[in-house]
Every structure is written in structure tokens, then in C-alpha cells.
N, C-alpha and C positions, 0 to 999 in steps of 0.2 A: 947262888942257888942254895936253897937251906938242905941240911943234909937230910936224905929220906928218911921215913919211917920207920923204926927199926919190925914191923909188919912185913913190909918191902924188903927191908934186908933178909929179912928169914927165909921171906918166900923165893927170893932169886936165888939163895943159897939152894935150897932144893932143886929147885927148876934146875941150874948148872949142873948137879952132882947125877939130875935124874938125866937131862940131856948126856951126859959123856958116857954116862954108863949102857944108854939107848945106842948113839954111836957107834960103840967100840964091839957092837951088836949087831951091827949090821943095817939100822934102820935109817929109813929115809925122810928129806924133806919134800912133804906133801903139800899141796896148795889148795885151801877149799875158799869156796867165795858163797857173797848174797848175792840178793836183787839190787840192784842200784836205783838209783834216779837223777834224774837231769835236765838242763833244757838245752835248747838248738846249740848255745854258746860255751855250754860246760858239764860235766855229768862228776857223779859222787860213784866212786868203786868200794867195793868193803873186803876184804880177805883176809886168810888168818892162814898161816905156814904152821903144820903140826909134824913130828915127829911119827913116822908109819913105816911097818912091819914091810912092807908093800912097794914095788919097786916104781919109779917114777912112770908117767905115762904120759904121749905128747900131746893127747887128745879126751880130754874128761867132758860131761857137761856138768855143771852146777843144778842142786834141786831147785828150781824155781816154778814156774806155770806152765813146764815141759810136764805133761801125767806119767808115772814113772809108778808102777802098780808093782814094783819088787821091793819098792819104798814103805810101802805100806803095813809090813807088818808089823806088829804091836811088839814095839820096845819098849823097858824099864828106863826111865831116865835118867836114874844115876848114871847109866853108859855112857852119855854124852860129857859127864864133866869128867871121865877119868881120860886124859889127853896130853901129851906133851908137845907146850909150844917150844918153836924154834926161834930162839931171839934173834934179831940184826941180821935178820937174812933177808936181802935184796929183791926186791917185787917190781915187774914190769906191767904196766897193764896198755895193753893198745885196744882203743877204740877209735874206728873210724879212720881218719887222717892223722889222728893223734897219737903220741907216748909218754906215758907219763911214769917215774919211776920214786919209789921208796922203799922204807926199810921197817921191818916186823920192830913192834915195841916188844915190851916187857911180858907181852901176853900172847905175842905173835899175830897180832895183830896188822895191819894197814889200812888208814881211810885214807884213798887215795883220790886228788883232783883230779879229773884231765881235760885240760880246755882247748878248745879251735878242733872239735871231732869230727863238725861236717855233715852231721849224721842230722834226718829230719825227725820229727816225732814220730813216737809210736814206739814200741818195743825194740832195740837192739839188743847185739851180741858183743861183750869185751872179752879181750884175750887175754887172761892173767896167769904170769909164768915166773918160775925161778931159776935158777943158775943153772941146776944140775936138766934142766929138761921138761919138767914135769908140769903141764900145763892146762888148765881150764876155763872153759867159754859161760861166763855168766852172764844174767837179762839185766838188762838199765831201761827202766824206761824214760822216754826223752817226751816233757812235757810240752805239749802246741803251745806257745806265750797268748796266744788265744781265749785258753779258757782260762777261766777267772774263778773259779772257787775250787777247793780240794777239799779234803775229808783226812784227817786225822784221829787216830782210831786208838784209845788204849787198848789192852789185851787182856791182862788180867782181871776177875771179875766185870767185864765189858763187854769179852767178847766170848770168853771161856772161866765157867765158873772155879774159883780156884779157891776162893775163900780165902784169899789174902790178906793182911800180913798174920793169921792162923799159925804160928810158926810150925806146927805140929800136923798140921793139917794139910798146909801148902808144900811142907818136907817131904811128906807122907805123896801126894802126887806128884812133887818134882821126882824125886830120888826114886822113889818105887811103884808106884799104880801105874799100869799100862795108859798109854796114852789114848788109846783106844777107848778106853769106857772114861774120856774127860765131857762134861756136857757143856755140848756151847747156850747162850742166852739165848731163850725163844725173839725172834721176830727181827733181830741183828743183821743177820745175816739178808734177810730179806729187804731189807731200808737198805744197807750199802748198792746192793745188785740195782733197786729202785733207784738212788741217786746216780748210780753211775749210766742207766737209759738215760733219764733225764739229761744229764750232762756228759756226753760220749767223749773218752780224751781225762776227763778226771783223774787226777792224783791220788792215790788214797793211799796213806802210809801207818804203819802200825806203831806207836809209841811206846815202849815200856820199860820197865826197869828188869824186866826179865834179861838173864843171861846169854852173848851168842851163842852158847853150847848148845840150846833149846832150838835154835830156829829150825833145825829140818823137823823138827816134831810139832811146832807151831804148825810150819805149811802144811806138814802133812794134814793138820787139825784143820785149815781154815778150808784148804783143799777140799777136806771128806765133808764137810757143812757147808759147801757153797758158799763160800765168801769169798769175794774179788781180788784178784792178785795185785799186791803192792808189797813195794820195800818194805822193811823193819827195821827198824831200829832201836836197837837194843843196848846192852852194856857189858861193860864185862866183869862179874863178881873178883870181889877176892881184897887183898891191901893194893894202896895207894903209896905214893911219896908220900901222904900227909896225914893216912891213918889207917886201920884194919879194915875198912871196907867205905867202896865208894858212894857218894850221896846219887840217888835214885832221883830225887826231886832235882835236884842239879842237873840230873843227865835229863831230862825231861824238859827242863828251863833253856838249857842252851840249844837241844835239836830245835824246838819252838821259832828261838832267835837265828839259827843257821836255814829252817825253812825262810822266813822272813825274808834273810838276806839274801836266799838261793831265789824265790818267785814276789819278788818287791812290788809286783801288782793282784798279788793273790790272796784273796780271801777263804778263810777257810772256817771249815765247822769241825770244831773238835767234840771229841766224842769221850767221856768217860765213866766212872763212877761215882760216889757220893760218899763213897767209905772209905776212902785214903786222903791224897793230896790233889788230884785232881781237880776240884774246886777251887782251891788256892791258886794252883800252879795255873789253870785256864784264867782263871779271873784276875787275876796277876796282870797276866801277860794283857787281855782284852781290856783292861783299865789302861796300860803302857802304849798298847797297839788298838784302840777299836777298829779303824779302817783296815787291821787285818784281820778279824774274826768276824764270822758272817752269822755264826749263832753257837753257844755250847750246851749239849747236851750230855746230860746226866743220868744216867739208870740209877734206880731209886732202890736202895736197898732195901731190905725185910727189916723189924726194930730189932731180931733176932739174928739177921747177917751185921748190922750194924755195929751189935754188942761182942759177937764174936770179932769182927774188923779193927771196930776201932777203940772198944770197951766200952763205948756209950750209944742211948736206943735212937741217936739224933741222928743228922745225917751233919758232917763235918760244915757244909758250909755256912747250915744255921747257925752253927755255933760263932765260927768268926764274922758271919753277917756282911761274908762280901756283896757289893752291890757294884753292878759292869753297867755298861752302857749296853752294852749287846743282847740279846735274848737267852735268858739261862732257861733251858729245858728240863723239864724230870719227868720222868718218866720209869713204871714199873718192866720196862720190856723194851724192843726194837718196834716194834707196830705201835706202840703208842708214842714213843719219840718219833718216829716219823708223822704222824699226824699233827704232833706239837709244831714241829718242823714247817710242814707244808700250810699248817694255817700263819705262825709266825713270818714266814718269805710272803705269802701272798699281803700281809698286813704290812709290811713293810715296804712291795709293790704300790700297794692303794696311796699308802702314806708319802708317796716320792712323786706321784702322780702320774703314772709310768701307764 
């Protein structure tokens, strides 16, 4: 193994010198978790063990699509990334008939399997616990192998406008602007709710290179604008073994291929923007995979988001002139991607002679 990055090294040197001194303080290991996802045969857990003030407790729940209105008030975002993970500390997760166990990485992290749960579709409960006591019950949900198409949903400028990668601008709402005055994209929210009547059981999971530190302030967002509750998947900022911070478009590339591999009969319609990588990375994968993408959709940026986005008034995919087999969408909004949408399937109905 090649030796880490000397990023890496700096930064675990801190992380130790902050954890002993946290420690010898009297604080504890805490356990917070996501939303998971899964089918009948196996489900995906997420958690992260953090150092807190706070004494252990046997019985937490997790924010997820439980309403939870003391949640709600408008925090500053820097507060979520000021945290201390707890390295190599031991995670249990029981779901259903199942256990599955591992251990916090370098960030305090665990993605954990657990397979043979037993559990049918629909919403369940997992039990995620560490050594000292301290435990909580977060949602999975277990997808019917039934349905056949899912929704994959970027986040940023997608679904909340953030004006990404803005460095000044995007810092400016990470670290400081209440979360509360963030605007979601008109008519988004509306198209998700509409696919998921249409197809009841739907998958729908949020892709981004946003940080886990972010996610209860995401739900809380998607929560307050009525958008459908699914997993996220996110990443975790910061150095790598292999450099001062990890590739976004990579973590974007392999969830893609680990949904693939998780629902290998599932078609899915991804959802992004036209002012990052999105374009690339959907069209990528729908040139590699078309029998797994069912159509991608793109929100169209302003020539004026576009130049602050990406420095130029085009939209990213003209420029590299990918061409899919699948249905690429644009669309200035969520009501007009969905009418793209629904005349696109119906044309593809006609065309199969169905």
C-alpha cells in the first residue's frame, strides 16, 4: 500500500491530539446515523461515531421522515462541520433477523452491509450501537424487486439553489446563511411527489458531493419543501490517502455503479444540472449502462448561473457534445422536466408497441 498523503497525515495527527484531549475531558462516543436503503436480500446502513459532550443513551431515533419540529430551527452551517470523529471504534447494526458489524474509518465513519434481514419492503427500523451503550434506530428503506424504475436526484443547484462551485458564494451558505432562507428550485419538488403516485414503492435517492455533516440540514430542507423522503448519499470533505481532498465526480461515478449493482433490474432516471459534471457523469454511465437509465434530466441553467458555475454562458454538455442513447431532458424548472419526462415515456410506450 503506497504511503498516505502527507494531507492525511496532518490531518489524523490533529483528529488524535483533538480526540485525547476531548477524552481526558470527559466526552463521549456518540452514534448518529442516515437513511439507508435496501432490497428484501440486503440493506446498506450509514453511521458516523463523533466525540460528545453528552452522556451515552440506549434509545435515540435518527432524523429521518420521523417530523421532529424542535429540528427545525435555523442553524448556521458551519456548526455542523465543527465535530470530533472517533476513529476504529466498533459499530453494530441489527436489522431484522440480521448483524452486521464494523469499524469507524478515518472520519468516523461506517458503510455498513447487512444481509439475510428478513425484513419485507417498505420502511424499516435498524439498531445501530457502540461499545459503551449508546444507541440509535434509523429508517432503511427495503425496496419491492417489483418495481422497476427509481429516481436519482442531484442536490445541489437541482434541487436547492446553491450556486455551486461559486466558491464564495457556496461558502458564504455552507458555513454561514441560515438554512432556512435556502430556495429550493421551482416545480422539483412537485415532479418527484408526481413520480412517486405514479409509481408507489419508488426509490428515490439524493446524489451529491455535499458533505455528511450537511445531511440533517438537507432533510430538514427537503422536509420544509415537500420533497419525498429518500436516502443520500453523500461524501465526506476533507484529505484522502491520495490527496488534499476527495474527487466529487468519483463519488458520484461509483454510487451510480454500487446502485446498479444493489437493483440489477432497475431503471432509473437521474436527475441533475447542466452547470457541473452531471452531464458527463450521467452520460458516462447511460453510454456504459443504457438498459439502466430510463431517461436524464437536466435543469437548464441561466447564461448568467452558467458563467458564475462554470465560467462559460454554455451549458457543460454542449461543449463536450455527449450523445446517450437514452433521453437527455432540459429543462428551465421541475414542471417542465416533467412534461419532457412524461411525453418522452409515453413515446417510448408507442415505440415498443406496448
Amino acid at each position: 500500500m503506497a504511503r498516505p498523503h502527507i494531507a492525511a497525515l496532518i490531518e489524523d495527527s490533529v483528529r488524535r491530539r483533538v480526540d485525547g484531549w476531548l477524552r481526558r475531558r470527559g466526552w463521549f462516543e456518540r452514534v448518529f446515523g442516515y437513511t439507508g436503503y435496501g432490497s428484501p436480500d440486503r440493506a446498506r446502513v450509514f453511521a458516523r461515531v463523533l466525540l460528545s459532550p453528552h452522556e451515552p443513551e440506549e434509545s435515540r431515533t435518527a432524523l429521518t421522515h420521523v417530523e421532529d419540529s424542535l429540528l427545525d430551527i435555523a442553524q448556521r452551517g458551519w456548526r455542523f462541520f465543527l465535530t470530533a470523529p472517533a476513529v476504529d471504534v466498533p459499530v453494530t447494526v441489527r436489522l431484522g433477523e440480521a448483524q452486521a458489524r464494523a469499524t469507524t474509518d478515518r472520519g468516523g465513519y461506517v458503510d455498513i452491509e447487512v444481509r439475510g434481514h428478513g425484513l419485507p419492503p417498505g420502511w424499516q427500523e435498524a439498531l445501530v450501537e457502540v461499545g459503551n451503550g449508546d444507541t440509535l434506530t434509523v429508517s432503511v428503506l427495503v425496496v419491492d424487486p417489483a418495481v422497476q424504475v427509481g429516481l436519482v436526484s442531484d442536490i445541489d443547484d437541482t434541487v436547492m439553489v446553491t450556486h455551486l462551485p461559486r466558491m464564495l458564494i457556496a461558502g458564504w451558505n455552507t458555513f454561514v446563511r441560515s438554512e432556512q432562507v435556502r430556495q429550493a428550485v421551482a416545480g422539483m419538488g412537485a415532479m418527484y411527489r408526481s413520480l412517486l403516485a405514479e409509481s408507489p414503492g419508488m426509490p428515490i435517492l439524493y446524489l451529491s458531493t455535499g458533505a455528511w455533516n450537511t445531511a440533517p440540514a438537507i432533510t430538514r430542507f427537503l422536509r420544509r419543501h415537500d420533497f419525498p423522503v429518500g436516502p443520500m448519499l453523500l461524501t465526506d470533505w476533507g484529505p484522502t490517502n491520495t490527496g488534499w481532498f476527495r474527487s466529487g465526480q468519483k463519488h458520484k461515478e461509483e454510487e451510480l455503479r454500487r446502485l446498479r449493482h444493489d437493483f440489477p433490474g432497475m431503471r432509473w432516471i437521474l436527475v441533475g444540472d447542466d452547470g457541473q459534471h452531471d452531464p458527463v457523469i450521467y452520460g458516462e454511465f447511460a453510454q456504459e449502462f443504457p438498459e439502466a437509465v430510463e431517461a436524464i434530466c437536466l435543469r437548464e441553467l441561466t447564461p448568467a448561473e452558467q458563467v458564475l458555475s462554470s465560467g462559460l454562458p454554455v451549458a457543460t454538455d454542449e461543449l463536450l457534445g455527449k450523445r446517450v442513447q437514452v433521453p437527455m431532458l432540459k429543462g428551465a424548472n421541475g414542471f417542465s422536466l416533467h412534461q419532457l419526462l412524461v411525453r418522452a415515456r409515453a413515446r417510448s410506450v408507442r415505440g415498443s408497441g406496448a
